[in-house]
C-alpha positions in Angstrom: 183.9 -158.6 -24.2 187.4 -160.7 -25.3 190.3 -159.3 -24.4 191.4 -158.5 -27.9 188.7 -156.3 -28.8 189.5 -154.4 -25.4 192.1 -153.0 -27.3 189.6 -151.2 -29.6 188.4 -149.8 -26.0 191.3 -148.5 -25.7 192.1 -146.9 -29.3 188.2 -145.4 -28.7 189.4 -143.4 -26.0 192.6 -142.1 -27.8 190.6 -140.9 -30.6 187.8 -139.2 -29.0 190.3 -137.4 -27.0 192.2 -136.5 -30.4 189.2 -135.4 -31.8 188.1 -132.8 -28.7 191.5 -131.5 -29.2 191.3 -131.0 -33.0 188.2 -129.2 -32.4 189.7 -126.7 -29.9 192.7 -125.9 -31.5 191.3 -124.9 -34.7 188.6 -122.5 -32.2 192.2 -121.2 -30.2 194.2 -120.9 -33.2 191.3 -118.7 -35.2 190.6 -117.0 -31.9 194.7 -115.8 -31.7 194.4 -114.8 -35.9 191.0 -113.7 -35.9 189.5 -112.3 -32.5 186.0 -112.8 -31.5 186.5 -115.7 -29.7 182.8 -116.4 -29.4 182.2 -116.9 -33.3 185.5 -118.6 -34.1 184.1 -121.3 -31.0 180.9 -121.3 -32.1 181.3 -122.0 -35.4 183.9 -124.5 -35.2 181.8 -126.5 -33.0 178.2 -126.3 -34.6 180.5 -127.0 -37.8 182.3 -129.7 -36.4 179.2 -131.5 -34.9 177.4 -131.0 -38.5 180.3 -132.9 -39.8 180.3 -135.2 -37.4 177.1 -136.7 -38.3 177.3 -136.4 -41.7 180.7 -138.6 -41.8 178.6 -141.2 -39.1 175.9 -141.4 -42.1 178.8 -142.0 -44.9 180.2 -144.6 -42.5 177.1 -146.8 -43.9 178.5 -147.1 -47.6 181.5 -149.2 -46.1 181.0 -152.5 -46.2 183.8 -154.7 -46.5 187.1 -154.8 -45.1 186.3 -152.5 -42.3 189.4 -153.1 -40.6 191.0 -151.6 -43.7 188.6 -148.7 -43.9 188.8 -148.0 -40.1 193.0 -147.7 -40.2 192.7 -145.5 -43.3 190.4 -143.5 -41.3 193.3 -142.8 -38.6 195.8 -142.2 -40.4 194.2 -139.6 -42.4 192.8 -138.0 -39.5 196.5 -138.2 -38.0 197.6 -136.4 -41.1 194.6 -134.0 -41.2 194.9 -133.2 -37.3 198.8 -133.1 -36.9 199.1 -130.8 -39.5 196.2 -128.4 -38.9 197.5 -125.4 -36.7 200.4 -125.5 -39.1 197.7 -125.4 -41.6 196.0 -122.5 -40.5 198.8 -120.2 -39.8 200.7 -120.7 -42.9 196.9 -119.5 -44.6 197.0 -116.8 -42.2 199.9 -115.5 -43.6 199.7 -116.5 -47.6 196.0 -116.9 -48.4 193.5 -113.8 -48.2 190.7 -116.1 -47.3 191.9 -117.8 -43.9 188.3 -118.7 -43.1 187.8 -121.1 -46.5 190.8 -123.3 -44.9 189.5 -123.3 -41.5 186.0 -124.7 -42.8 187.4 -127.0 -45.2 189.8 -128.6 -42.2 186.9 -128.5 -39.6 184.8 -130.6 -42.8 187.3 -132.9 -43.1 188.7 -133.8 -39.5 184.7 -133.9 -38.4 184.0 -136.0 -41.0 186.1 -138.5 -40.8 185.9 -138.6 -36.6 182.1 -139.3 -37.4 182.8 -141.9 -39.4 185.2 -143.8 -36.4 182.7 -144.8 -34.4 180.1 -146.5 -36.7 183.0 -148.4 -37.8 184.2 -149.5 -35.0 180.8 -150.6 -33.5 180.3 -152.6 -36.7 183.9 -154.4 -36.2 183.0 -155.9 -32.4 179.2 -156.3 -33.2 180.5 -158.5 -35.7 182.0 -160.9 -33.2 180.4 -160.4 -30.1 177.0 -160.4 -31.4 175.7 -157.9 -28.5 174.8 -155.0 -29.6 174.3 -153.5 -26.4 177.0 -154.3 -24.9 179.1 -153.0 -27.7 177.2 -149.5 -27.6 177.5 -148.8 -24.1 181.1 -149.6 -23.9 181.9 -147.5 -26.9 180.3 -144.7 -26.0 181.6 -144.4 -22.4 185.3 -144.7 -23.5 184.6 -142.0 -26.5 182.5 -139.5 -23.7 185.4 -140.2 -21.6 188.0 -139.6 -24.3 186.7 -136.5 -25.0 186.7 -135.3 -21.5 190.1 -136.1 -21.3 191.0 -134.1 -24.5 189.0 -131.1 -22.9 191.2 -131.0 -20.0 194.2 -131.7 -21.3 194.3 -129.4 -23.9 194.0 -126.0 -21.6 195.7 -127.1 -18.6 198.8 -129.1 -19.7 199.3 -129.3 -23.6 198.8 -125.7 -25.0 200.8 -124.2 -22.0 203.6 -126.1 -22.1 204.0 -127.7 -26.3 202.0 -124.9 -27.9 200.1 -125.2 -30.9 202.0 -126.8 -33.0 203.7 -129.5 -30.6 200.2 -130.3 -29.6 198.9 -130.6 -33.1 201.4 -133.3 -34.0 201.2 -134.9 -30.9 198.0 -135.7 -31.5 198.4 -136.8 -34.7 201.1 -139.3 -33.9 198.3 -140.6 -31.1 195.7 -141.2 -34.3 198.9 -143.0 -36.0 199.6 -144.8 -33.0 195.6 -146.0 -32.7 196.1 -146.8 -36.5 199.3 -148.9 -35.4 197.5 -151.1 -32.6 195.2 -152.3 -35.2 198.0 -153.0 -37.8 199.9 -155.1 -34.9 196.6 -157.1 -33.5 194.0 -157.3 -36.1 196.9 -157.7 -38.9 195.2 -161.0 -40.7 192.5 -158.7 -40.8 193.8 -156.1 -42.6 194.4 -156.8 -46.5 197.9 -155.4 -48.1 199.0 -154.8 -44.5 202.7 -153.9 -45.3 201.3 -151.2 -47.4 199.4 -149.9 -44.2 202.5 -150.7 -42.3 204.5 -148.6 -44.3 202.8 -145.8 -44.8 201.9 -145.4 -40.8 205.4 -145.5 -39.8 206.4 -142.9 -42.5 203.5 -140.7 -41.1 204.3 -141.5 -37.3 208.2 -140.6 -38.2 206.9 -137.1 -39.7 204.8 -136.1 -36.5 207.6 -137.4 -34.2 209.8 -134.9 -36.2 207.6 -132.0 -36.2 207.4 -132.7 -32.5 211.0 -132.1 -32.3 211.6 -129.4 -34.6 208.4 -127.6 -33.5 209.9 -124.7 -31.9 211.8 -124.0 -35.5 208.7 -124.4 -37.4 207.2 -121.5 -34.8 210.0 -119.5 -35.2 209.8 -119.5 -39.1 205.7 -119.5 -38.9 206.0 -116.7 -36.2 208.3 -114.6 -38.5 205.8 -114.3 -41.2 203.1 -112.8 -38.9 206.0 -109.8 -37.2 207.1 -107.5 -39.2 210.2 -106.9 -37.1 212.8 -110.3 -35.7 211.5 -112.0 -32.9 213.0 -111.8 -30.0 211.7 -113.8 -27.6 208.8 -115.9 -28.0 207.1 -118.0 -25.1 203.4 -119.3 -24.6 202.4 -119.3 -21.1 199.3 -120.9 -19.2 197.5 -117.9 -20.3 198.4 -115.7 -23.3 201.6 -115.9 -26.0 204.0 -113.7 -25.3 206.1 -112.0 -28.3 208.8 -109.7 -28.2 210.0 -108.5 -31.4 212.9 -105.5 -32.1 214.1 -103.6 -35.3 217.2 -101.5 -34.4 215.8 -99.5 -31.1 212.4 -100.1 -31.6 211.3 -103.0 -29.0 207.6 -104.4 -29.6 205.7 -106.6 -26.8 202.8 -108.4 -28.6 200.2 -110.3 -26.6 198.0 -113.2 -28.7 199.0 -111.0 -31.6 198.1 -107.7 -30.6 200.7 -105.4 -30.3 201.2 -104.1 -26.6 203.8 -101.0 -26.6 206.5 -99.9 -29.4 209.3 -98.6 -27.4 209.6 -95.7 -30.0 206.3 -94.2 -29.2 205.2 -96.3 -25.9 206.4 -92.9 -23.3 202.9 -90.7 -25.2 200.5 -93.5 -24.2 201.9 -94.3 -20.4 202.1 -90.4 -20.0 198.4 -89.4 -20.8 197.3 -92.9 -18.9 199.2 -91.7 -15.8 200.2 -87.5 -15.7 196.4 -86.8 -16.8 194.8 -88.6 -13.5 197.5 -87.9 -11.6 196.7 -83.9 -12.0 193.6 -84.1 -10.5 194.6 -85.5 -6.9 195.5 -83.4 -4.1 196.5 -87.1 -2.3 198.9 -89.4 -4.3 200.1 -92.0 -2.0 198.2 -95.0 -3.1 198.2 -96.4 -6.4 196.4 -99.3 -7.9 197.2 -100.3 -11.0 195.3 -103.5 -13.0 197.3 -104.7 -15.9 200.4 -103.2 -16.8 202.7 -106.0 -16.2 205.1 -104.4 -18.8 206.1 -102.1 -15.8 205.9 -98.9 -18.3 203.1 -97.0 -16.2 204.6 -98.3 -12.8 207.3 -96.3 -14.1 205.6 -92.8 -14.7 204.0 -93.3 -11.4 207.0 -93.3 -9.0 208.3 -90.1 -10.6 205.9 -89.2 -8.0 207.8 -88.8 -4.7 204.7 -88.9 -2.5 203.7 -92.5 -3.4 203.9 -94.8 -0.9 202.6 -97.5 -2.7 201.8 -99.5 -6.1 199.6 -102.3 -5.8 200.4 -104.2 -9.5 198.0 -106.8 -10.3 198.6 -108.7 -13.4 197.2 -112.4 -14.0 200.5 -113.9 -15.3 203.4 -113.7 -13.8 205.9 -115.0 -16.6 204.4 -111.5 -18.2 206.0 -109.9 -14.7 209.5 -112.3 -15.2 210.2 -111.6 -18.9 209.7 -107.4 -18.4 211.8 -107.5 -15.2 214.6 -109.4 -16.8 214.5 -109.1 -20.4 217.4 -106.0 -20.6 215.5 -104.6 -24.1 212.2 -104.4 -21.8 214.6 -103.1 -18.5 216.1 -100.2 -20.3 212.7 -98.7 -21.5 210.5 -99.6 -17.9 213.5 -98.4 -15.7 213.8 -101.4 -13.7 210.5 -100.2 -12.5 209.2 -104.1 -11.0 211.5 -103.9 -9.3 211.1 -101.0 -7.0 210.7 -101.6 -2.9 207.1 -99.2 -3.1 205.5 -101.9 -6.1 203.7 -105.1 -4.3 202.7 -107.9 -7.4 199.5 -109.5 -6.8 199.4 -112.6 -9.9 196.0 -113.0 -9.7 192.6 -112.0 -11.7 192.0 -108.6 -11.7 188.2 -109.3 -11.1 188.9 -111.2 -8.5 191.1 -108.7 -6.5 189.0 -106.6 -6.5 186.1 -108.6 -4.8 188.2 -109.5 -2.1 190.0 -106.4 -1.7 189.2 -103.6 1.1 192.2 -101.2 -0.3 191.0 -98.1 -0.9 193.4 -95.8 -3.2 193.9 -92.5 -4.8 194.4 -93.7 -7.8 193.1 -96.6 -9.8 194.4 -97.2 -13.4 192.9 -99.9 -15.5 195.6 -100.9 -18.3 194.2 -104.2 -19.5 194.3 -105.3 -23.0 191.5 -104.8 -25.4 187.9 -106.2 -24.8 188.3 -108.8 -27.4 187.2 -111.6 -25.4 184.7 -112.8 -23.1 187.3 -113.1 -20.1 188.9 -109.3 -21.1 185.0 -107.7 -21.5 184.3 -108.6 -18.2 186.8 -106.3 -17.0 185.3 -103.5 -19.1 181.5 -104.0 -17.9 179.1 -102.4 -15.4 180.1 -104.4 -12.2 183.8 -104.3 -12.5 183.4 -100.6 -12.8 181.4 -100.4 -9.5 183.9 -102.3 -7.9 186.7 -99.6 -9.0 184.5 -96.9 -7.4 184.2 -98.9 -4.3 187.7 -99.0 -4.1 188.4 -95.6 -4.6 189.2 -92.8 -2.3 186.3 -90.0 -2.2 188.4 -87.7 -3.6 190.1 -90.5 -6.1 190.6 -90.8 -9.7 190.0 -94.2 -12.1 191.3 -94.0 -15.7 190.9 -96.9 -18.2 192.8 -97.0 -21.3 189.3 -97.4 -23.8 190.5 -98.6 -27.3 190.5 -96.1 -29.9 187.7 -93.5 -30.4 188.4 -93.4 -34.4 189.3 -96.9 -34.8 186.7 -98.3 -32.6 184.2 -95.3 -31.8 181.3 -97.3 -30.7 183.3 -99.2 -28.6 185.1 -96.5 -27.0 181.7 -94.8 -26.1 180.5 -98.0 -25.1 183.5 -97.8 -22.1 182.6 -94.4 -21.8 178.6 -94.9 -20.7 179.2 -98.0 -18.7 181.6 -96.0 -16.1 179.1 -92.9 -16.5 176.3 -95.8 -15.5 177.9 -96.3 -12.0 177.5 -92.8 -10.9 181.0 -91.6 -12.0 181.7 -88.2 -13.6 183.8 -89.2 -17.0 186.1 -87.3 -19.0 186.9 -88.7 -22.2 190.7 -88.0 -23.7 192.9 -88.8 -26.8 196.0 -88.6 -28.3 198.2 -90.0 -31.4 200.1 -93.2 -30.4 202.1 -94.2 -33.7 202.3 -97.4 -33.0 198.3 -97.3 -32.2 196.9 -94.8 -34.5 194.4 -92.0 -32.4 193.9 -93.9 -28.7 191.8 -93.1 -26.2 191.2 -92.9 -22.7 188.2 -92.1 -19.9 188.8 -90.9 -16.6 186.5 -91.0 -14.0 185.9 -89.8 -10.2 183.1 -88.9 -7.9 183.4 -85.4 -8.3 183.7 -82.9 -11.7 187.7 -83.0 -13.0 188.9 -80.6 -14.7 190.7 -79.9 -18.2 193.4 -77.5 -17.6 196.0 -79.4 -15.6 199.5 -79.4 -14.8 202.4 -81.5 -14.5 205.2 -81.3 -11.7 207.6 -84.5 -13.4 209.4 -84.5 -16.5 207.8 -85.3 -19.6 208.5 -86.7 -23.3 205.4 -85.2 -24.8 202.3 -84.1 -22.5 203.1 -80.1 -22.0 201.2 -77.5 -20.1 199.9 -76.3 -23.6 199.2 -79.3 -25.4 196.6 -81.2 -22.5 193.8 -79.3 -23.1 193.7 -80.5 -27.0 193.0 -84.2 -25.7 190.1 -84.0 -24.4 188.9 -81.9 -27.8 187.0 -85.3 -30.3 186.0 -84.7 -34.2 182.6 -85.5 -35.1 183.8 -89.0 -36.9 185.0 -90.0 -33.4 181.7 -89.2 -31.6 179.0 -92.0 -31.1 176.5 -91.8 -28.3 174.1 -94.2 -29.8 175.7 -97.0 -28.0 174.7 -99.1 -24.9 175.9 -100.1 -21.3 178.1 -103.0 -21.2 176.6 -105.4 -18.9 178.0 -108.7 -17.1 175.1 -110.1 -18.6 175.2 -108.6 -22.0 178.2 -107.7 -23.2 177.7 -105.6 -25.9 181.1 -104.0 -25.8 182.9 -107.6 -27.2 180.2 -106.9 -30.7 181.2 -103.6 -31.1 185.1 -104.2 -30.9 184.8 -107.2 -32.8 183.1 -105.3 -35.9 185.4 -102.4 -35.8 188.4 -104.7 -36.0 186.6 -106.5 -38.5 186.0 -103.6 -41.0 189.5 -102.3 -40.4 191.3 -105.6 -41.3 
C-alpha cells in the first residue's frame, strides 16, 4: 500500500476509536440520568450495531465523489458525537421523553460510522486494485481503534475531561480525520474550500466547547439540582456533587442524593444507636461505605471503641468530606480521628482478604442500582460479613426504602436471612428520603426494646420500638434471594425507581 493512502490507515483508526467512545458515552450518560445500567448498555449497543449495518448497506447508493461523501461523513459525525452528552442532558432536563433523543442520536451516530468503512474500502480498492489487502488492513486499524477507544474512555478520558470534554474531544478527532483528507486528497474533493470552511468553523466550535466545558457543566449541572452547586468533581469512579441552600448541605453521588444535612442526623442514628444497643463488646467497628464520615461520627460517641476500620473505594470521596468545611461542620471532623484507619479499596475485596473480626459491621453503601453496587447486596458478600463478625456481633445494612422499593427491601432482607443470620427489619422517616429502611442481623435473636447511653437528635427510649413496626403496603415476602449469579435485587430496584419517576 502507497504511502498516501497510509494516511487513510491512520484516519481508520481515529474513527473507530471515536466511534467506541460515542457508543459508551451515550450507555454512561443514560446510565448517570436513568439507572439500570444493564438496559441503558444493552440497548445502546444492540442499537448501535443495528445501525451500524444498516448505514454499511446505505453506503452502497454512493457512487461518485466518494471522497466528498466520505469527509461529509466526518464532519457530521464530529458534529453528531461532540455534541451528544450535551445533547442528552439538556433533554434530560427540558424534554419528558429523554429516551426518544437517546435512540434518535444512537440511529444517527451508528449510521453514519457504518457507512465509514464501506467508503473508505471503496476509495483504496479503487487504486490499489487488491482487495485483500485493502480489507485486512482496514479492518485491523478499525478493531484496533476501537480497542483503543474502550480503554481510553474509562481509564483516562471520563476521569479526568468528563462527559462533556470528552464528547467534544472526540468530535474535534472526527473533524481532524475530516481535515487530513481535505489537506491530502484535496484534487479529489470537489468545492473543497467549501469543505474547508465549514471543518474549520466546526473544529473552532469543539476546540471551544473543550475550553469552556467546565461552564457548560456548571450551567447543565444547575438544571438537574434544585439547590447551587457547590462543588462539583468527577473522579475515576463516581461524580461527586455537593449542592447547599442556606444551611441545608446536599452530597449527591451519580445523581442520587446521598445526605441532606437538615435531616441526615435521623438516618446515621438508626444505622448506628440501633446495632450499637445490642452489643455487650463495642470496641471494633467496621464500617463499608460511609466516606461522608457522618456514621464514623455517631460511632465514636462511643468511648469504648478502639477502632474504626473505614473502607470506601474512592478516596477523593474521603478528601472532599475531610476538607470541605460545609461537609466538616456537619461530620465533626470525624476522618480525621486517631481511632478511624481508611482502607481505599473495594469493599468486596476487603473483605476476602481480611481476617478482622469485629463487633460491629455496618454496610452504608449506596443503592443496588448497578451491577458493581448489587454485588455488595448479594448472598456471598453477606456470608463474608458473618465471617467477619464476632459471635456475639451485629451487621446492619442500610436496605433502600420498604415503601418506595418494598420488593427490593425484602429482597436485602431474605438474602442476609439466607446465610444463617437472624434479621430484624427497621424504618423510619428520612425527609430528604421519604420512609428508609434498614435490616440488622446477627447470629443470635436481637431484641426490640433498646436503649441508648449517647446523646441523640431524634432516636428516644420511646420512640425505637415504632421502627421496627411495617404497614401492610410495605410488606412483600414474595420476593427471592439475591444471588452473585442472579441478581435479582438490581430488577427490582430498577422497576421501583422506574414507576416512581
Amino acid at each position: 500500500m502507497s504511502k498516501k493512502y497510509r494516511l487513510l490507515m491512520l484516519t481508520t483508526l481515529i474513527i473507530s476509536g471515536c466511534s467506541m467512545c460515542y457508543e459508551l458515552i451515550i450507555s454512561a450518560v443514560s446510565s448517570y440520568l436513568l439507572g439500570n445500567s444493564t438496559l441503558q448498555y444493552s440497548i445502546t449497543i444492540g442499537l448501535y450495531m443495528a445501525a451500524l449495518g444498516f448505514g454499511s448497506y446505505l453506503s452502497r447508493y454512493f457512487k461518485k465523489n466518494l471522497f466528498n461523501v466520505f469527509v461529509t461523513i466526518e464532519l457530521s459525525i464530529g458534529v453528531a458525537g461532540g455534541i451528544s452528552s450535551l445533547l442528552l442532558f439538556l433533554s434530560n432536563i427540558y424534554i419528558s421523553n429523554y429516551v426518544v433523543v437517546m435512540y434518535l442520536e444512537i440511529i444517527l451516530i451508528g449510521m453514519l460510522a457504518g457507512a465509514e468503512i464501506p467508503i473508505m474500502t471503496r476509495i483504496i480498492e479503487e487504486d490499489e486494485k487488491n482487495l485483500s489487502v485493502t480489507l485486512s488492513s482496514i479492518f485491523s486499524f478499525d478493531y484496533i481503534g476501537g480497542l483503543l477507544g474502550a480503554i481510553a474512555f474509562p481509564l483516562l478520558l471520563l476521569p479526568r475531561l468528563g462527559f462533556f470534554s470528552t464528547s467534544f474531544l472526540c468530535g474535534l478527532l472526527n473533524i481532524t480525520a475530516a481535515i487530513l483528507i481535505l489537506w491530502r486528497f484535496g484534487e479529489r474533493v470537489a468545492h473543497i474550500w467549501i469543505y474547508r470552511v465549514f471543518a474549520a468553523g466546526i473544529a473552532s466550535g469543539m476546540i471551544i466547547g473543550i475550553v469552556f466545558a467546565d461552564n457548560i457543566s456548571e450551567s447543565v449541572e444547575g438544571g438537574l439540582y434544585r439547590d447551587q452547586i457547590i462543588y462539583m468533581e468527577q473522579t475515576e469512579y463516581q461524580k461527586i456533587v455537593v449542592t447547599k441552600h442556606r444551611d441545608d448541605v446536599r452530597l449527591y453521588i451519580d445523581g442520587n442524593c446521598q445526605f441532606s444535612t437538615a435531616d441526615e442526623y435521623r438516618y446515621h442514628e438508626a444505622l448506628v444507636h440501633i446495632p450499637m444497643s445490642e452489643l455487650s463488646s463495642r470496641k471494633y467497628v467496621l464500617i463499608l461505605g460511609g466516606g461522608d464520615g457522618m456514621a464514623v461520627r455517631e460511632v465514636l460517641k462511643y468511648d469504648e471503641v478502639e477502632r474504626i476500620d473505614l473502607v470506601d473505594l474512592d478516596a477523593e470521596m474521603i478528601q472532599i468530606c475531610s476538607t470541605n468545611p460545609n461537609i466538616t461542620s456537619v461530620n465533626q471532623n470525624s476522618l480525621e480521628s486517631d481511632k478511624l484507619v481508611i482502607y481505599n479499596t473495594d469493599a468486596y475485596e476487603y473483605l476476602e482478604d481480611s481476617e478482622e473480626q469485629y463487633d460491629l459491621i455496618i454496610v452504608d453503601l449506596p443503592d443496588p442500582n448497578s451491577e458493581s453496587l448489587n454485588k455488595l447486596y448479594s448472598n456471598i458478600f453477606y456470608r463474608m460479613c458473618k465471617n467477619r463478625l464476632k459471635e456475639a456481633g451485629v451487621m446492619v445494612v442500610q436496605s433502600t426504602s420498604p415503601y418506595y422499593a418494598t420488593k427490593a427491601f425484602w429482597s436485602i432482607h431474605k438474602t442476609i436471612e439466607s446465610e444463617g443470620l437472624y434479621v430484624k427489619a427497621y424504618h423510619l422517616q428520612v425527609p430528604a428520603f421519604g420512609d428508609w429502611g434498614f435490616n440488622m442481623a446477627s447470629r443470635r435473636e436481637l431484641a426490640e426494646e433498646l436503649d441508648f447511653d449517647v446523646d441523640t437528635k431524634y432516636l428516644t427510649r420511646e420512640n425505637v420500638s415504632a421502627l421496627f413496626r411495617f404497614g401492610k403496603d410495605e410488606m412483600d415476602d414474595d420476593v427471592e434471594i439475591n444471588r452473585l449469579t442472579k441478581p435479582v435485587l438490581m430488577e427490582y430496584y430498577n422497576k421501583a425507581v422506574e414507576f416512581w419517576n
